[in-house]
PDB file with SEQRES, HELIX, SHEET and CRYST1 records, atoms N, CA, C and O in Angstrom:
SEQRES   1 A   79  UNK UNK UNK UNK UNK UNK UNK UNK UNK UNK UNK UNK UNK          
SEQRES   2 A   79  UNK UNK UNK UNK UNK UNK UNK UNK UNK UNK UNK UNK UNK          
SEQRES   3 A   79  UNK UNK UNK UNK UNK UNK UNK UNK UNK UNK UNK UNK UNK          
SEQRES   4 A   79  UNK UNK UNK UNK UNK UNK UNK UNK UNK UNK UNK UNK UNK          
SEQRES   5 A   79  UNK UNK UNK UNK UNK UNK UNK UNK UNK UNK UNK UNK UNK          
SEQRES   6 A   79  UNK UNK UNK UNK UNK UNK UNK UNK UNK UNK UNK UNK UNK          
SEQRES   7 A   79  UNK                                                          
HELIX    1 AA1 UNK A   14  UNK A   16  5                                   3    
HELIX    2 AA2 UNK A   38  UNK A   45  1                                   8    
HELIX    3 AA3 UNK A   52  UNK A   74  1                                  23    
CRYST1    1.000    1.000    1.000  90.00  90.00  90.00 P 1           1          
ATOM      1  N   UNK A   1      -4.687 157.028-157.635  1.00  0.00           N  
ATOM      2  CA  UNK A   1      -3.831 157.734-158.577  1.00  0.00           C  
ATOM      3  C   UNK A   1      -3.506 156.803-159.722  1.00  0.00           C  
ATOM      4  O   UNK A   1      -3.280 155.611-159.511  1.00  0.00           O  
ATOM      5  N   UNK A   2      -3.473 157.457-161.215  1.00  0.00           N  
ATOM      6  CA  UNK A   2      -3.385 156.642-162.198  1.00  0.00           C  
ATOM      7  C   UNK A   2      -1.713 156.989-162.645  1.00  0.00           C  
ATOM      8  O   UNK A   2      -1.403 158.111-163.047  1.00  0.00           O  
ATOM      9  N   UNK A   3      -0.741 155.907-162.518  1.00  0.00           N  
ATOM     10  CA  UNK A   3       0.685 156.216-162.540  1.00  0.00           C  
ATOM     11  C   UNK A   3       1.114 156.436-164.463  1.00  0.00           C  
ATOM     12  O   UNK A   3       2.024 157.050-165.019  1.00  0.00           O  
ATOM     13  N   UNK A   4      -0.371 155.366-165.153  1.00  0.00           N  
ATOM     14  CA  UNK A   4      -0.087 155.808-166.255  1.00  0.00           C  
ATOM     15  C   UNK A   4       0.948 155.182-167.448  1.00  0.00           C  
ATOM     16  O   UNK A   4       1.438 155.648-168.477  1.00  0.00           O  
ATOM     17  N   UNK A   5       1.029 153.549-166.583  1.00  0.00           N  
ATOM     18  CA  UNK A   5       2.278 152.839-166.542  1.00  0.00           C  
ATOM     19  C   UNK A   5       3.203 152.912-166.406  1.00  0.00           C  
ATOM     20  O   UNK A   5       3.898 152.172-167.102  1.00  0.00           O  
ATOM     21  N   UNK A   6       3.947 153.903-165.362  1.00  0.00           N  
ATOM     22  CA  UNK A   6       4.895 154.610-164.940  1.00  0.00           C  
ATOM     23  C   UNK A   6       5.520 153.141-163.388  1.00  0.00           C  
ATOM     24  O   UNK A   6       5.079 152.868-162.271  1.00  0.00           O  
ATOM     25  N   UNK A   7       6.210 152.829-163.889  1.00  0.00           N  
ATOM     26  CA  UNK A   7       7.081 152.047-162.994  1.00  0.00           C  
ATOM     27  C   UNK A   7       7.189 152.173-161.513  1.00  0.00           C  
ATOM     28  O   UNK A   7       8.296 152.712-161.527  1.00  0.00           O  
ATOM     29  N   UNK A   8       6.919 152.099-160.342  1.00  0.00           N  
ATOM     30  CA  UNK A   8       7.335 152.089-159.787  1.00  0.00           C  
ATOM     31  C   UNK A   8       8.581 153.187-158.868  1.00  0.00           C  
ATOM     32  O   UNK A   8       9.625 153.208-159.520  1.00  0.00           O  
ATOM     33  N   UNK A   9       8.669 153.928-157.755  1.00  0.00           N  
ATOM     34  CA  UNK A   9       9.444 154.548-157.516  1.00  0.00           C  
ATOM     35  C   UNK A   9       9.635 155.776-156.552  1.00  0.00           C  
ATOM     36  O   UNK A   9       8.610 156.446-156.680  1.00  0.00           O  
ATOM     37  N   UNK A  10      10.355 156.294-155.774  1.00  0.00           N  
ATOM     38  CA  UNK A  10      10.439 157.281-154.790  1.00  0.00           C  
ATOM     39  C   UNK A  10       9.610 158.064-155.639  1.00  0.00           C  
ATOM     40  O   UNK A  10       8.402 157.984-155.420  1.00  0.00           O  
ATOM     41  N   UNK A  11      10.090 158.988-156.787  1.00  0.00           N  
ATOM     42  CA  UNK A  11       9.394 159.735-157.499  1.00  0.00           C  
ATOM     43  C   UNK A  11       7.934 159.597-157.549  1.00  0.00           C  
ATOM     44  O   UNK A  11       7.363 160.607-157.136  1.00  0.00           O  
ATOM     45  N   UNK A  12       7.212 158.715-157.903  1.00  0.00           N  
ATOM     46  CA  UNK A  12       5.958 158.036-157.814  1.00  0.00           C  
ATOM     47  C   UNK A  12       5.652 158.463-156.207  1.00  0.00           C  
ATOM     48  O   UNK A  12       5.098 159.474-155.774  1.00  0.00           O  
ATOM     49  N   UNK A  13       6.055 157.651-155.703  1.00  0.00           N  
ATOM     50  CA  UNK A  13       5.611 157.984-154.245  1.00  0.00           C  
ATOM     51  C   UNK A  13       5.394 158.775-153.807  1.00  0.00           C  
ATOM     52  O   UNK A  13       4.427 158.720-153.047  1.00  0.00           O  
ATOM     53  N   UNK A  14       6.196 160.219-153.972  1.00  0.00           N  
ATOM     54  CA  UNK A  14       6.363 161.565-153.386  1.00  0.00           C  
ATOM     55  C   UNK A  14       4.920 162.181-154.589  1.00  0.00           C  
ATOM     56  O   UNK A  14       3.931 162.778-154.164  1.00  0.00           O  
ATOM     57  N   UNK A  15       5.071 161.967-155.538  1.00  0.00           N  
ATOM     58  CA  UNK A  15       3.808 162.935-155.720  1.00  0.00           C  
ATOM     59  C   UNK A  15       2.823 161.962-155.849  1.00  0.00           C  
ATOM     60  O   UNK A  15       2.323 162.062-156.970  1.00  0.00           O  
ATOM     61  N   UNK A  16       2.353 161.124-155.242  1.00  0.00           N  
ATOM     62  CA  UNK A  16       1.186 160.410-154.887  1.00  0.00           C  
ATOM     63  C   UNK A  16       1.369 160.810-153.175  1.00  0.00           C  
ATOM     64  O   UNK A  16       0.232 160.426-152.900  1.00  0.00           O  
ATOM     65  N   UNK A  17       1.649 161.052-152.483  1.00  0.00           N  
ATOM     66  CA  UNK A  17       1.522 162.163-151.310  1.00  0.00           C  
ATOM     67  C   UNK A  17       1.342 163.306-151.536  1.00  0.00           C  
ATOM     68  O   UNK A  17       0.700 163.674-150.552  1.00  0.00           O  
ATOM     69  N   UNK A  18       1.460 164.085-152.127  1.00  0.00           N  
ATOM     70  CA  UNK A  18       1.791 165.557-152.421  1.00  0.00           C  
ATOM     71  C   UNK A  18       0.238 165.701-152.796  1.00  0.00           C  
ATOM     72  O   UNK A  18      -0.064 166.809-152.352  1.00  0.00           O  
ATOM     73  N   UNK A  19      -0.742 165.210-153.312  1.00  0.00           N  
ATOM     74  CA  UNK A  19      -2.113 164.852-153.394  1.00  0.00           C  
ATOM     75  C   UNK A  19      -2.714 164.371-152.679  1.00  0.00           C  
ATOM     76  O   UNK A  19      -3.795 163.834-152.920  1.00  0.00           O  
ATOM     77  N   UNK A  20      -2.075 164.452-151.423  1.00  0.00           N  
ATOM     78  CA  UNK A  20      -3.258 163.730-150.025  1.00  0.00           C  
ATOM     79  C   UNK A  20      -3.040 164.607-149.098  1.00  0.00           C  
ATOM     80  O   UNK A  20      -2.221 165.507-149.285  1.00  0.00           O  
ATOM     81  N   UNK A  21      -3.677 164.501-148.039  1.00  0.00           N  
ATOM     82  CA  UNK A  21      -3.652 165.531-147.098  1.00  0.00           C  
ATOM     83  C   UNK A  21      -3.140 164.481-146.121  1.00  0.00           C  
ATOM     84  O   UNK A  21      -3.527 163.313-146.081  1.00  0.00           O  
ATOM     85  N   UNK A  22      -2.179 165.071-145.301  1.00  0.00           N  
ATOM     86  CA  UNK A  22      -1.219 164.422-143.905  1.00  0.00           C  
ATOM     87  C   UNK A  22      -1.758 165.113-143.085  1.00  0.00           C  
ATOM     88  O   UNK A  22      -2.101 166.276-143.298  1.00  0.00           O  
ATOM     89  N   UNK A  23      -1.990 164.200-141.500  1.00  0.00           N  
ATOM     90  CA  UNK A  23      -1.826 164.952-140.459  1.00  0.00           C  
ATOM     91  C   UNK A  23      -0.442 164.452-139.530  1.00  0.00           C  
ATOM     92  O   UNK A  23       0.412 163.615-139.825  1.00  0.00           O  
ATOM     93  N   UNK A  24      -0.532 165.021-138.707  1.00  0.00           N  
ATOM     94  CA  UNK A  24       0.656 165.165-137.686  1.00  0.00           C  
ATOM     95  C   UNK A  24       0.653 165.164-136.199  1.00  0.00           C  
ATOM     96  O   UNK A  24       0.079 166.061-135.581  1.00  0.00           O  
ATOM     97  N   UNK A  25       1.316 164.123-135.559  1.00  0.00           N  
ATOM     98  CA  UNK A  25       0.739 164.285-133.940  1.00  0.00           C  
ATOM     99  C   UNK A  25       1.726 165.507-133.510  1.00  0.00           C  
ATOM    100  O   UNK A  25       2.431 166.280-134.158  1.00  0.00           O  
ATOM    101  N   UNK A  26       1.473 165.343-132.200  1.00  0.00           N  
ATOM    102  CA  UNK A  26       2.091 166.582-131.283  1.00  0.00           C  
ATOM    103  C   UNK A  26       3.455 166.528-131.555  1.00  0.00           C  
ATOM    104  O   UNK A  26       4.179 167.523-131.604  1.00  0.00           O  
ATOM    105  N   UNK A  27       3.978 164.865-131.811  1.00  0.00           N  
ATOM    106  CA  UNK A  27       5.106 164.962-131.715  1.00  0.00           C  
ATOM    107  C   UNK A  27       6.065 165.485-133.421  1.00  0.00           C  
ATOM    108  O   UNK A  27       7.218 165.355-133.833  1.00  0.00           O  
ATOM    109  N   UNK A  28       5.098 165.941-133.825  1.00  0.00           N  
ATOM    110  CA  UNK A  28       5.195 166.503-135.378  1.00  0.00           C  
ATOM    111  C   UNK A  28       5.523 165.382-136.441  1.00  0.00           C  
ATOM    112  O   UNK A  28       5.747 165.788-137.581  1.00  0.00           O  
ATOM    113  N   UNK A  29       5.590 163.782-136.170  1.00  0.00           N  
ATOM    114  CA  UNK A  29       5.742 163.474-137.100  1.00  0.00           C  
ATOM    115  C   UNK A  29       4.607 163.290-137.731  1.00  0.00           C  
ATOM    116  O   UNK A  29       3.579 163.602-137.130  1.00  0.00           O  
ATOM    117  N   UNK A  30       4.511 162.710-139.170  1.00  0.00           N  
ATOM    118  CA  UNK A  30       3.342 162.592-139.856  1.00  0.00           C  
ATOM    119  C   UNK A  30       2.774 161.167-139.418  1.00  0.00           C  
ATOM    120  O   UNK A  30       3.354 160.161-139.009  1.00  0.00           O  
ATOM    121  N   UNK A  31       0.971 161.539-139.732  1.00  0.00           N  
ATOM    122  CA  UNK A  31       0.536 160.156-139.040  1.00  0.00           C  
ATOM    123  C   UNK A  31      -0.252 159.257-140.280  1.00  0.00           C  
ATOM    124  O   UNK A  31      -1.351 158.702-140.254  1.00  0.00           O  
ATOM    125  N   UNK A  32       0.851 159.354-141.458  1.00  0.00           N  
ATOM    126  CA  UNK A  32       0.432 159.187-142.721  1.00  0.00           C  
ATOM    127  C   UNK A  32       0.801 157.401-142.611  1.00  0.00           C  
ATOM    128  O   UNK A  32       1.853 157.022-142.095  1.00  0.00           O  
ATOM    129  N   UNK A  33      -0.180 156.471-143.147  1.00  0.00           N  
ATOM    130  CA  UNK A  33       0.458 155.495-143.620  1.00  0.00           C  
ATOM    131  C   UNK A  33      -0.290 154.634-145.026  1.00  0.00           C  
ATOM    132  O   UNK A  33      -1.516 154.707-145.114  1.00  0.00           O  
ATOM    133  N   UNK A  34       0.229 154.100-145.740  1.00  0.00           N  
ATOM    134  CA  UNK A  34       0.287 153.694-147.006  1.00  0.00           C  
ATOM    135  C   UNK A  34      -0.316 152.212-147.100  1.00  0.00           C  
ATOM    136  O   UNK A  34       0.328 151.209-146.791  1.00  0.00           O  
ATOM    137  N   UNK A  35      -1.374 152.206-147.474  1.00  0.00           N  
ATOM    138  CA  UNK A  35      -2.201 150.690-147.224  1.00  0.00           C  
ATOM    139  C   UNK A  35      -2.011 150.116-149.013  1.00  0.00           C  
ATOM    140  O   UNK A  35      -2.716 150.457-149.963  1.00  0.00           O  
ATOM    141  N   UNK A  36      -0.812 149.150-149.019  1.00  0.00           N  
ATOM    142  CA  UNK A  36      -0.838 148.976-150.489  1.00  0.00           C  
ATOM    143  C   UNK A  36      -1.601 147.694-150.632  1.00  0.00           C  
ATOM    144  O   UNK A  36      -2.492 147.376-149.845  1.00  0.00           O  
ATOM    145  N   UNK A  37      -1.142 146.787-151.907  1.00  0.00           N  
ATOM    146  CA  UNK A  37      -1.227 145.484-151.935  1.00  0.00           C  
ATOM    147  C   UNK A  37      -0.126 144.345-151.683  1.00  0.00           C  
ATOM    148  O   UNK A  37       1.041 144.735-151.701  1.00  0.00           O  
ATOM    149  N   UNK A  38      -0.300 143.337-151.510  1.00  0.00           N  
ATOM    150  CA  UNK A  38       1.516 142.471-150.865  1.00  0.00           C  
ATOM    151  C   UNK A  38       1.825 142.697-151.841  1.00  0.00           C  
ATOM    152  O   UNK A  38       2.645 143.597-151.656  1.00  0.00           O  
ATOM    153  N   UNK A  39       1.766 142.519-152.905  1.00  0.00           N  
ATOM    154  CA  UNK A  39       2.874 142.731-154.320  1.00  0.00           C  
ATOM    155  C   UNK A  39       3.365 143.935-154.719  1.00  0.00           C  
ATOM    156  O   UNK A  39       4.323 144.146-155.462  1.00  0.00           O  
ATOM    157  N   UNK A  40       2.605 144.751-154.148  1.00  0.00           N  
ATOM    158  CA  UNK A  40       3.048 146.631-154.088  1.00  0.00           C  
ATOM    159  C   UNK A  40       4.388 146.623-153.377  1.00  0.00           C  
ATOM    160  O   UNK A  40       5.529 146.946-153.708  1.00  0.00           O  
ATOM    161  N   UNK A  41       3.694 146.016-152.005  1.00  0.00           N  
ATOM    162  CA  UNK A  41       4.458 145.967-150.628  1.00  0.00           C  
ATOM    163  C   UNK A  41       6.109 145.750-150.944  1.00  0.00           C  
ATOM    164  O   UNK A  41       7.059 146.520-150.798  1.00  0.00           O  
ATOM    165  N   UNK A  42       6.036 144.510-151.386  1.00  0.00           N  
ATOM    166  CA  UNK A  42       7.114 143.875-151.889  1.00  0.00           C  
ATOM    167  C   UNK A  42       8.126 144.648-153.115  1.00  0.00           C  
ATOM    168  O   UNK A  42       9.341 144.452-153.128  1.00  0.00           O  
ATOM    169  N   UNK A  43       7.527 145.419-153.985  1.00  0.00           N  
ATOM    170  CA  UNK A  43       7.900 146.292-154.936  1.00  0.00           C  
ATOM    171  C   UNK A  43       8.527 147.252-153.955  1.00  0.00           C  
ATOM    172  O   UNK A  43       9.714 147.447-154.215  1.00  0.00           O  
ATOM    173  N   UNK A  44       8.078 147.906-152.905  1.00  0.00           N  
ATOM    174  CA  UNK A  44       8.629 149.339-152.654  1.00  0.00           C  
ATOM    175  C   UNK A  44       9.953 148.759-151.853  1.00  0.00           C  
ATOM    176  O   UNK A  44      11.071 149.223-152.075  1.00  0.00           O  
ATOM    177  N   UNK A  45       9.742 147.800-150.989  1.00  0.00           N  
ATOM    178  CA  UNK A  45      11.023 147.166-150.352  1.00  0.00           C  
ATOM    179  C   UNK A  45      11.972 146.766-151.178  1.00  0.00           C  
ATOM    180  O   UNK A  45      13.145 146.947-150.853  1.00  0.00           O  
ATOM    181  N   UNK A  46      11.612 146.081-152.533  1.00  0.00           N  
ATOM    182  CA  UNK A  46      12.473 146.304-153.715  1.00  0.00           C  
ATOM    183  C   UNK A  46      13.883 147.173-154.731  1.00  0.00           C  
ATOM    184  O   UNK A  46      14.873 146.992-155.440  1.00  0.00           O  
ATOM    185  N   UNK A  47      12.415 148.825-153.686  1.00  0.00           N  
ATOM    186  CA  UNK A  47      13.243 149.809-154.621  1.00  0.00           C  
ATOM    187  C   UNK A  47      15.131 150.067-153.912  1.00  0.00           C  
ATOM    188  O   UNK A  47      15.520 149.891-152.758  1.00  0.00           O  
ATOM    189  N   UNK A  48      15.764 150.429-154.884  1.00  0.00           N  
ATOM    190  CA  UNK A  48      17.176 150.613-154.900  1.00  0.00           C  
ATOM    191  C   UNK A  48      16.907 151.935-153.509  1.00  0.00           C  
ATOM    192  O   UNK A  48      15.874 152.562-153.270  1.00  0.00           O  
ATOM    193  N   UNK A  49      17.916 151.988-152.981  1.00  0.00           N  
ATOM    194  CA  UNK A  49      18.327 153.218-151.766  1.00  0.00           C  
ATOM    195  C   UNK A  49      17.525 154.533-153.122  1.00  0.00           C  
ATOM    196  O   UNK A  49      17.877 154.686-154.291  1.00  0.00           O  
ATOM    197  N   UNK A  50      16.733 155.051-152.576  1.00  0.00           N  
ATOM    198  CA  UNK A  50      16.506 156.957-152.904  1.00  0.00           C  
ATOM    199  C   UNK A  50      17.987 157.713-152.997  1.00  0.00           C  
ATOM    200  O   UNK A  50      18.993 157.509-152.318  1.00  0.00           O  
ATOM    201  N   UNK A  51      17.785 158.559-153.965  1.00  0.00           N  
ATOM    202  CA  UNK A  51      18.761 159.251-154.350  1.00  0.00           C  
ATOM    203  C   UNK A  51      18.591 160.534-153.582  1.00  0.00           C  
ATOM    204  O   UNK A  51      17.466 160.922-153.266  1.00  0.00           O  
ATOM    205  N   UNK A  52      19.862 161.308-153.225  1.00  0.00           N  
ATOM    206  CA  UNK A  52      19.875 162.029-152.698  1.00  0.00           C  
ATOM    207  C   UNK A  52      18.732 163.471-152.862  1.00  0.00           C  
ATOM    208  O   UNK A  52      18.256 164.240-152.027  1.00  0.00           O  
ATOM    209  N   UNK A  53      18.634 163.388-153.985  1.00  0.00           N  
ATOM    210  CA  UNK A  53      17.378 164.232-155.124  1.00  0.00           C  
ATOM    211  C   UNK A  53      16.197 163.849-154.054  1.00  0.00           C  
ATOM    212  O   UNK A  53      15.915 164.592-153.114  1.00  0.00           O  
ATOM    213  N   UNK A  54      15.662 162.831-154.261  1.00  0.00           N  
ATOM    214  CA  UNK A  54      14.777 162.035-153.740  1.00  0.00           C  
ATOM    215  C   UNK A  54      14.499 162.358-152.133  1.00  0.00           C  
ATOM    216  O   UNK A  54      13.472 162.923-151.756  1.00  0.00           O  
ATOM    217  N   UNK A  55      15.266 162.042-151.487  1.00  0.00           N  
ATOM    218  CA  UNK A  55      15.917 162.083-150.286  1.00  0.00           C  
ATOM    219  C   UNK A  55      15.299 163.716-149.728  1.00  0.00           C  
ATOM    220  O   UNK A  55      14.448 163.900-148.859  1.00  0.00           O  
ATOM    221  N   UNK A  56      15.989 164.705-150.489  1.00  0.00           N  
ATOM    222  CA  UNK A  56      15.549 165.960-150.409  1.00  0.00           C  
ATOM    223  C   UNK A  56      14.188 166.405-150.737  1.00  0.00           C  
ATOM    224  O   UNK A  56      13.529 167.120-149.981  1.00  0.00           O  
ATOM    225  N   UNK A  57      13.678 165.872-152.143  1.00  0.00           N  
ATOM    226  CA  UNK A  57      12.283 166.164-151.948  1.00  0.00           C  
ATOM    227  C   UNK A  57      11.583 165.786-151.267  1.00  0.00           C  
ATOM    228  O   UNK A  57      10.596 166.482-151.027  1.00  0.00           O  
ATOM    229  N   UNK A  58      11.703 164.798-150.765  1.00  0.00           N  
ATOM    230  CA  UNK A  58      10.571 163.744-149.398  1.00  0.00           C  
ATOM    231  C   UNK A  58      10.611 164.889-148.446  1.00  0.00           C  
ATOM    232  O   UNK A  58       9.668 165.671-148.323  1.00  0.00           O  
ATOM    233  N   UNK A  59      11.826 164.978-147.714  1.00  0.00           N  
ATOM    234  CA  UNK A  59      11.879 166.087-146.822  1.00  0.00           C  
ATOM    235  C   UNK A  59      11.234 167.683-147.073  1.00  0.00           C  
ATOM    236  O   UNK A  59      10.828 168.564-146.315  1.00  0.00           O  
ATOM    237  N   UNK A  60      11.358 167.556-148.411  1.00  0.00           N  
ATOM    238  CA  UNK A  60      10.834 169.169-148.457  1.00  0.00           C  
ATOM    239  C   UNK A  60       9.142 169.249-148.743  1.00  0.00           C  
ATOM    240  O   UNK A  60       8.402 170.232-148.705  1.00  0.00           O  
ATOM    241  N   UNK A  61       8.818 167.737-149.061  1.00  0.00           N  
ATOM    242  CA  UNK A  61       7.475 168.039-149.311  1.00  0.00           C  
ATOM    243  C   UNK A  61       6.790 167.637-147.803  1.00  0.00           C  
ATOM    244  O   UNK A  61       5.788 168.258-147.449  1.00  0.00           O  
ATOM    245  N   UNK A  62       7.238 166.808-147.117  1.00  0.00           N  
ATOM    246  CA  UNK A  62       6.861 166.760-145.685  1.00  0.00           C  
ATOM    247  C   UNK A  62       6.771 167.465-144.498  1.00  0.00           C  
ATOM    248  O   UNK A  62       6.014 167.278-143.545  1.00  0.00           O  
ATOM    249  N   UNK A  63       7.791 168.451-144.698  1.00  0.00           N  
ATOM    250  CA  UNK A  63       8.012 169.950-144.164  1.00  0.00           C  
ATOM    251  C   UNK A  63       7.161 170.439-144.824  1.00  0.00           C  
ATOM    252  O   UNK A  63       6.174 170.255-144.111  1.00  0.00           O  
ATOM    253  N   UNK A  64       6.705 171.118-145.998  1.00  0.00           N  
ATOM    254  CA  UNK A  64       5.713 171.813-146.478  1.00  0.00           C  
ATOM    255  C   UNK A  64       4.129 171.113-146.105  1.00  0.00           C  
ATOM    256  O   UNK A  64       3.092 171.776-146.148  1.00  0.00           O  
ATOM    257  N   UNK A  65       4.194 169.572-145.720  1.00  0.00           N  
ATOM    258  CA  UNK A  65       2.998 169.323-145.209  1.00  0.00           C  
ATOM    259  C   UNK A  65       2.407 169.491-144.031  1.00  0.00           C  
ATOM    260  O   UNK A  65       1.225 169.754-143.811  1.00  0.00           O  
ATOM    261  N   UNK A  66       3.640 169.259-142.975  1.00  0.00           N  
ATOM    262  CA  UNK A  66       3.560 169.622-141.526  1.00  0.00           C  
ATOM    263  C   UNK A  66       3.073 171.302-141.590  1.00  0.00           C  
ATOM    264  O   UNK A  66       2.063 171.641-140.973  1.00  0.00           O  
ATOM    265  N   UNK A  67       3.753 172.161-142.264  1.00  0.00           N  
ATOM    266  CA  UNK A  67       3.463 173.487-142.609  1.00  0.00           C  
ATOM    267  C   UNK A  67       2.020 173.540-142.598  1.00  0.00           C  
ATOM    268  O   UNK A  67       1.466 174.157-141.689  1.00  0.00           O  
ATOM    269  N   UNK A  68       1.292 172.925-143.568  1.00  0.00           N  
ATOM    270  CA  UNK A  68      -0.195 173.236-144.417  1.00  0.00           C  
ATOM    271  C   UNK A  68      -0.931 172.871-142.919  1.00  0.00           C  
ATOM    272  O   UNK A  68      -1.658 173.676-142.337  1.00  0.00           O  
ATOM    273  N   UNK A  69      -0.601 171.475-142.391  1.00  0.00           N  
ATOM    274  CA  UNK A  69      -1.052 171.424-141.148  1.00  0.00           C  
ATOM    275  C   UNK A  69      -1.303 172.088-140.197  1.00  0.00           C  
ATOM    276  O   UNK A  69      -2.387 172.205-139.624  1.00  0.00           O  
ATOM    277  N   UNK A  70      -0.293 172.581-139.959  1.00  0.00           N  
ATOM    278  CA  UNK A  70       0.107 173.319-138.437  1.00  0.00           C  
ATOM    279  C   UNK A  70      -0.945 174.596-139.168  1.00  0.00           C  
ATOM    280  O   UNK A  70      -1.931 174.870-138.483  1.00  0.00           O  
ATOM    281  N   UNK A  71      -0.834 175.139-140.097  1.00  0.00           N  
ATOM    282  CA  UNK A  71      -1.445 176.455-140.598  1.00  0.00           C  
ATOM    283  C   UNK A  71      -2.789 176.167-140.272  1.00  0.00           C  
ATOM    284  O   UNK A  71      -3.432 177.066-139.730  1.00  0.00           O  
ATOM    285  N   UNK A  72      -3.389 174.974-140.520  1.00  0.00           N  
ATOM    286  CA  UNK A  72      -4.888 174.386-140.723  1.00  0.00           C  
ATOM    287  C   UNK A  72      -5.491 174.670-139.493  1.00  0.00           C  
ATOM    288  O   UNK A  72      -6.548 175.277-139.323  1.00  0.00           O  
ATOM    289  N   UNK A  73      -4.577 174.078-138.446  1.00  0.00           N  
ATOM    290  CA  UNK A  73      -5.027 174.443-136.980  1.00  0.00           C  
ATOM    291  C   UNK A  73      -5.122 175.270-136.520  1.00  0.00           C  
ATOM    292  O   UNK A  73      -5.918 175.234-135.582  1.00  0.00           O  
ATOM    293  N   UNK A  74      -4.594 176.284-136.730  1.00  0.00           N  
ATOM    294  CA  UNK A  74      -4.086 177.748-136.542  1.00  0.00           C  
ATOM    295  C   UNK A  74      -5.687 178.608-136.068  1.00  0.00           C  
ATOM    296  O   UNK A  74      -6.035 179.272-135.092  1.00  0.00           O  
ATOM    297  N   UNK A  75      -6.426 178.110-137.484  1.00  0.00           N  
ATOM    298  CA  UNK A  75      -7.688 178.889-138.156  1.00  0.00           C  
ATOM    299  C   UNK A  75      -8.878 178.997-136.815  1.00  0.00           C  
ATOM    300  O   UNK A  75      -9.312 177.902-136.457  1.00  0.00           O  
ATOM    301  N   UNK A  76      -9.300 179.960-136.232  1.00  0.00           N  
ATOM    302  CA  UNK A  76     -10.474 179.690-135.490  1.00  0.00           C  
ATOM    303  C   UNK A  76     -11.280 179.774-136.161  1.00  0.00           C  
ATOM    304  O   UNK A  76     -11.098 180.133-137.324  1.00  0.00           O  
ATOM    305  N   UNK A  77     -12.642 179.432-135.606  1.00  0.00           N  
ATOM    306  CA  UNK A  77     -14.019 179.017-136.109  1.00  0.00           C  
ATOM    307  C   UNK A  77     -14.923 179.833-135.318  1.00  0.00           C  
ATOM    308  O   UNK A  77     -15.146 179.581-134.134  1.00  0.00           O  
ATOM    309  N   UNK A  78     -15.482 180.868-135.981  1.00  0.00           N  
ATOM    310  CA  UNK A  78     -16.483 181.281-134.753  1.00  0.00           C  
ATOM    311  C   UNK A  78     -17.799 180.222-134.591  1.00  0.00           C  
ATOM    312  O   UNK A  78     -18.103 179.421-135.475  1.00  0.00           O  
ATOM    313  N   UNK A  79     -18.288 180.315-133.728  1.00  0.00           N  
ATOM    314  CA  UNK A  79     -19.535 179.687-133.574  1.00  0.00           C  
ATOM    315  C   UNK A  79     -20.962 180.297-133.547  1.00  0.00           C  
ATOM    316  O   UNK A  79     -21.943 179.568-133.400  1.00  0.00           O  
TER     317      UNK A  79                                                      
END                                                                             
């Protein structure tokens, strides 16, 4: 993803997920994880506490991913 020189940030983060596909174990959490660089690394541990804004969209776009998921499986396949 090209941020576009866009700083750093929850915001950033959430729609650089929102463009990937998550899966989810049984136990429904997501089995998503984020392979940065150490200096990335170090940046996101950086960032200030997420704002409640923030906070809410994570949740709502992660719920809508578990959603797309669970739907995905749903689908049979004839053979």
């Amino acid at each position: 993803m090209n941020a576009n020189g866009q700083p750093l940030s929850y915001d950033l983060i959430i729609q650089m997920l929102e463009t990937m596909d998550m899966s989810f174990g049984e136990d429904g959490n997501s089995n998503a994880m984020l392979i940065v660089h150490p200096t990335t690394a170090e940046k996101i541990r950086n960032l200030p506490p997420p704002t409640e804004e923030q906070t809410r969209a994570w949740a709502k776009m992660i719920e809508r991913k578990r959603r797309e998921y669970n739907e995905s499986r749903r689908v049979r396949h004839l053979s």
